[in-house]
C-alpha positions in Angstrom: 0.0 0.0 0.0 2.8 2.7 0.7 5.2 2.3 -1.7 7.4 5.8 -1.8 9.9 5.7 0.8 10.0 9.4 0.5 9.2 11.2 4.3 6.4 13.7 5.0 7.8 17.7 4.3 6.1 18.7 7.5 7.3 16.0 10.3 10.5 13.8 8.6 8.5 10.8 9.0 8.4 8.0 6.4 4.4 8.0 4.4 3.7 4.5 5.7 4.3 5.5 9.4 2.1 9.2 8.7 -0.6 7.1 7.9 -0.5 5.0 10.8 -0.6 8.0 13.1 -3.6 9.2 11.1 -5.9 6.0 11.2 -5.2 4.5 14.5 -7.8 5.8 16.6 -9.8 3.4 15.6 -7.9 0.7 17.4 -7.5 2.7 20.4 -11.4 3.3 20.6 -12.2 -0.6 19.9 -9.6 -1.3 23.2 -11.1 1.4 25.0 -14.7 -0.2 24.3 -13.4 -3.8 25.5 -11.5 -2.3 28.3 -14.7 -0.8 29.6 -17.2 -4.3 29.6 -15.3 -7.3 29.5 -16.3 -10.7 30.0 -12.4 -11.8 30.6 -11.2 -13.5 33.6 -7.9 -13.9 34.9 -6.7 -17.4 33.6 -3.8 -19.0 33.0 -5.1 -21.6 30.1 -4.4 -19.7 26.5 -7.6 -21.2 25.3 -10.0 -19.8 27.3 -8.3 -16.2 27.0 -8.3 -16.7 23.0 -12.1 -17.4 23.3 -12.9 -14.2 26.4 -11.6 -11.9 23.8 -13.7 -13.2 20.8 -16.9 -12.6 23.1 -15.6 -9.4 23.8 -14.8 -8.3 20.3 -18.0 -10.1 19.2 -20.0 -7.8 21.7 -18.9 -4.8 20.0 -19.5 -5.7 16.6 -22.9 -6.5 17.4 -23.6 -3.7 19.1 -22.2 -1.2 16.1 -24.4 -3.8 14.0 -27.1 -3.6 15.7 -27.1 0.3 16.2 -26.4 0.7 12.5 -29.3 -1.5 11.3 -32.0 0.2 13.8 -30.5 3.9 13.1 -30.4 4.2 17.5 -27.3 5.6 19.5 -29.3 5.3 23.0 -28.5 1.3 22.8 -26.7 0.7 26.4 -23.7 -1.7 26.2 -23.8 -2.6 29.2 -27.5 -3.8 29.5 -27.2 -5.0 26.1 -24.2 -7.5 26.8 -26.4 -8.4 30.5 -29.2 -9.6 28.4 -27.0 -11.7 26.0 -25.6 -12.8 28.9 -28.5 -14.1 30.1 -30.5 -15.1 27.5 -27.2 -17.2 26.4 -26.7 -19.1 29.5 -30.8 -19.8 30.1 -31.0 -22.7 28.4 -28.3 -24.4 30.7 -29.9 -22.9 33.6 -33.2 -24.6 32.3 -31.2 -27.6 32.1 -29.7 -27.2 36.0 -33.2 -26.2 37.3 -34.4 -30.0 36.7 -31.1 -31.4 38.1 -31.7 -33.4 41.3 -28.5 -33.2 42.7 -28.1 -29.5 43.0 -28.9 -27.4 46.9 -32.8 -26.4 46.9 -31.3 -22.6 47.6 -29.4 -23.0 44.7 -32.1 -24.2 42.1 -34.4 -21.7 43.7 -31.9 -19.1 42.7 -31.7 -20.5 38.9 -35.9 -21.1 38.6 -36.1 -16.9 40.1 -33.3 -15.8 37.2 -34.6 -17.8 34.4 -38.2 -17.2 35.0 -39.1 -21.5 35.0 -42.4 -21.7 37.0 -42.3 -25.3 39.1 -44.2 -28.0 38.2 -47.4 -28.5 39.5 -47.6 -31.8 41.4 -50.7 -34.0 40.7 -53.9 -33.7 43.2 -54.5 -36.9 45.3 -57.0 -37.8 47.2 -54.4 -39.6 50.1 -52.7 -37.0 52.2 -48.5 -37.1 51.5 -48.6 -38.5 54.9 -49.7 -42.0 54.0 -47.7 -42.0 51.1 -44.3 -40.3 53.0 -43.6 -41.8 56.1 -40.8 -39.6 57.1 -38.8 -36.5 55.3 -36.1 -33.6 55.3 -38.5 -29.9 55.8 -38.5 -28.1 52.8 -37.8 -24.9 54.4 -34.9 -25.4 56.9 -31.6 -25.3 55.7 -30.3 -28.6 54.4 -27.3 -28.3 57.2 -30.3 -28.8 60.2 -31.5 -32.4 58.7 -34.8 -31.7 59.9 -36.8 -34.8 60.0 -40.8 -34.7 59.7 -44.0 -36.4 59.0 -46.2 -33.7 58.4 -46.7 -32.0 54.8 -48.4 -29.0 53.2 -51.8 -29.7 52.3 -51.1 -27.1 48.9 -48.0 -28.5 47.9 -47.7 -31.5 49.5 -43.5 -30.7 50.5 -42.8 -31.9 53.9 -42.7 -29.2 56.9 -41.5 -29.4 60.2 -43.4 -28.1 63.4 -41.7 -24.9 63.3 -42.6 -24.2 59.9 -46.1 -25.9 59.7 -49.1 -23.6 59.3 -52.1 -24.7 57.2 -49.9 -24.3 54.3 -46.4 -24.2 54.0 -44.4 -20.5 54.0 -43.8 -20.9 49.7 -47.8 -21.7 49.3 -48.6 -18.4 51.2 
């Protein structure tokens, strides 16, 4: 592209360096946007910092797409990148909401962020009682290994005395 050697009159520079100084503050604006919202981490595994700074670069071209093709300025980064966030990882958190094997605080947690409504158990006529003989309360923490008997007539989780009204505390 530069193919004179000869230097700029006004500075004693060569053409191909001129140039440079001219065009890039486009670079420095690109690391100023990742700078600002990244999605990086601290790691040590070349992999995963290769693939931090395609989501970060990917984020801003996005955005400049996605301002150009809507003619708005007013689009927020930041909330933008939030929702893609989210709306990325919900189908994993959909996933981890059914898992068994997971703290109830902690599913709880994923159901509230991901919007996923619980299941609705099927009516019987026999009380959980009959059918459950004994169980953990669904309300203490899992570190008091509350035993019980009794059950919410809504819901039909197990409650301990403490907790036991009519219904349990989530049915209120």
């Amino acid at each position: 592209m530069h193919y004179k050697k000869d230097a700029n009159e006004d500075t004693g520079k060569p053409e191909d360096i001129h140039f440079y100084n001219e065009t890039k503050w486009g670079v420095d604006s690109f690391d100023q946007l990742v700078h600002n919202y990244s999605v990086s981490w601290k790691t040590q595994i070349w992999a995963l910092w290769f693939f931090y700074g395609i989501l970060d670069q990917t984020g801003i071209n996005v955005m400049v797409l996605l301002q150009t093709a809507r003619d708005q300025d007013n689009v927020v980064r930041r909330k933008y990148l939030w929702e893609l966030g989210r709306r990325l990882a919900e189908p994993h958190m959909k996933t981890r909401a059914l898992s068994k094997n997971l703290p109830r605080e902690l599913i709880a947690t994923i159901r509230k962020m991901a919007n996923i409504q619980e299941e609705e158990k099927e009516e019987d006529d026999n009380p959980p009682s009959v059918k459950q003989k004994q169980g953990i309360c669904s309300v203490c923490p899992r570190s008091k290994d509350r035993k019980t008997k009794s059950a919410c007539v809504k819901c039909h989780k197990m409650v301990c005395a403490e907790h036991k009204r009519d219904v349990c505390l989530d049915c209120v």
